[in-house]
C-alpha atoms as a printed R data frame, in Angstrom:
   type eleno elety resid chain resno       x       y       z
1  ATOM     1    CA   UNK     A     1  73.710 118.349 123.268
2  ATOM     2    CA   UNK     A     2  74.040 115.017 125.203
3  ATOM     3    CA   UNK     A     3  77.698 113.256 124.862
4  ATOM     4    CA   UNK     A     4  75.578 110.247 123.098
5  ATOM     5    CA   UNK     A     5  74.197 112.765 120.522
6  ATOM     6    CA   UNK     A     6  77.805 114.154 120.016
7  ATOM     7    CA   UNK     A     7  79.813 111.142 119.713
8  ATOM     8    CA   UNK     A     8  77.415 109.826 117.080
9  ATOM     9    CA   UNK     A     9  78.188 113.524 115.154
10 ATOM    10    CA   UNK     A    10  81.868 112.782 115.614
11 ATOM    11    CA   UNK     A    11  81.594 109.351 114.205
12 ATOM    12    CA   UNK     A    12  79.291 110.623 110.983
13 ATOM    13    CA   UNK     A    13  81.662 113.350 110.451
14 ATOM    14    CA   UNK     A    14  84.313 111.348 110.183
15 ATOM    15    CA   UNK     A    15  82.246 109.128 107.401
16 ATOM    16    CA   UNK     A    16  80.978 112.627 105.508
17 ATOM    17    CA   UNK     A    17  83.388 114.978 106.263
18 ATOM    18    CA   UNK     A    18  82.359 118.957 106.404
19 ATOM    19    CA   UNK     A    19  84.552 121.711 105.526
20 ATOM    20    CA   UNK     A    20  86.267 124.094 103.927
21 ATOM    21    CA   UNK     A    21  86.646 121.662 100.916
22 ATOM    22    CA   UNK     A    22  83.061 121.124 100.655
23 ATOM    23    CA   UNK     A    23  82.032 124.841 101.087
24 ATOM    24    CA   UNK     A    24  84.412 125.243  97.897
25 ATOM    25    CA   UNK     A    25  83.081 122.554  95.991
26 ATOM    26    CA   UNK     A    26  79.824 123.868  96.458
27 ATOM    27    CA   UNK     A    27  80.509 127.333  95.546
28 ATOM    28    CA   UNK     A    28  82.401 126.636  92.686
29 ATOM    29    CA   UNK     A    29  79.291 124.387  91.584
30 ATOM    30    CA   UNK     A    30  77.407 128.139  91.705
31 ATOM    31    CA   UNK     A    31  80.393 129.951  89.901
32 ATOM    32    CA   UNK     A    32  80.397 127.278  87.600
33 ATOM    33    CA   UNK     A    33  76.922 127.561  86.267
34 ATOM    34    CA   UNK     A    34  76.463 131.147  86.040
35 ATOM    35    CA   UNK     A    35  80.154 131.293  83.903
36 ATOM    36    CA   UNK     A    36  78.202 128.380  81.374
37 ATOM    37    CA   UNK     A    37  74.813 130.687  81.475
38 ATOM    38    CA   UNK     A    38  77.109 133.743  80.828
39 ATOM    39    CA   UNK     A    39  79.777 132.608  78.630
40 ATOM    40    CA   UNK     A    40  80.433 133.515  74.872
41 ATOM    41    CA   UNK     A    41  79.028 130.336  72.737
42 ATOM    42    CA   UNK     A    42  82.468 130.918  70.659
43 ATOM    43    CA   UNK     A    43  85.061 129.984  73.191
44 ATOM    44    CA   UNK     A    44  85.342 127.167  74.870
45 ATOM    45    CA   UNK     A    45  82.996 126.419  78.164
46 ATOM    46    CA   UNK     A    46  85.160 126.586  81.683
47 ATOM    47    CA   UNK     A    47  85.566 123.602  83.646
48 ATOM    48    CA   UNK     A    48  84.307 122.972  87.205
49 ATOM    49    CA   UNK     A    49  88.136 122.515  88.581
50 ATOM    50    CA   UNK     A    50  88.414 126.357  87.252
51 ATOM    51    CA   UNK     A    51  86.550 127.889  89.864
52 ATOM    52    CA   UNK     A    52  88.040 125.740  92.631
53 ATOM    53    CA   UNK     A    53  91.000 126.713  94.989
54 ATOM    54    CA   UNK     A    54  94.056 124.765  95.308
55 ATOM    55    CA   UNK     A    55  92.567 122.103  92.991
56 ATOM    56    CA   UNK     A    56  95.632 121.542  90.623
57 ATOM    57    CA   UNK     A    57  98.208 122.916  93.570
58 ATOM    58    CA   UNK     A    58 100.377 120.049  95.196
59 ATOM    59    CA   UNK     A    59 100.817 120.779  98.580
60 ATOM    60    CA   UNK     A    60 104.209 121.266  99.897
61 ATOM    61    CA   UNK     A    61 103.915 119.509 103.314
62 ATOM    62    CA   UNK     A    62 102.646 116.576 101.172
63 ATOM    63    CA   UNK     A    63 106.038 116.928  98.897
64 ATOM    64    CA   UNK     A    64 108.222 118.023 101.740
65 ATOM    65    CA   UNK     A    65 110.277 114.670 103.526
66 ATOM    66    CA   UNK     A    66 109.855 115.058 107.451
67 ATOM    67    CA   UNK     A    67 112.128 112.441 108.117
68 ATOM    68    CA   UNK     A    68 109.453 110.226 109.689
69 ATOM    69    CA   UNK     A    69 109.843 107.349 107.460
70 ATOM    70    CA   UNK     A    70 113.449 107.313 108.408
71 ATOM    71    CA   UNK     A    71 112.877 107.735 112.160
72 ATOM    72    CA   UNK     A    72 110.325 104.475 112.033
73 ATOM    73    CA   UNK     A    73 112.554 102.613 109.996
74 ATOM    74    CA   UNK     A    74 115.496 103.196 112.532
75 ATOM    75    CA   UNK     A    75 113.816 103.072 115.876
């Protein structure tokens, strides 16, 4: 692949980003719709944030104070 060709990847990627996210989203989408084909008509249908990981999980690094706000502010 030419470094022209790849820089212009780098640049879309950044704009549409790939991942594990997406790969999760997507086969949640699939989970999702078989549970609605399958499910009984007498409880109540799953939602699409059911079948995906981590959705409703804070992160603890994003909870977590580093200390970097504190090091910037004193520098």
């Amino acid at each position: 692949m030419p470094e022209r060709e790849f820089n212009e990847y780098l640049l879309y990627n950044e704009e549409q980003p790939f991942g594990q996210w997406r790969d999760d989203y997507r086969t949640a989408q699939i989970s999702h719709l078989l549970a609605l084909i399958n499910r009984d008509s007498k409880r109540e249908p799953p939602k699409l944030q059911d079948f995906m990981p981590f959705w409703n999980k804070s992160s603890i690094e994003e909870d977590e104070d580093d200390g970097s706000a504190e090091f910037l502010a004193n520098r």
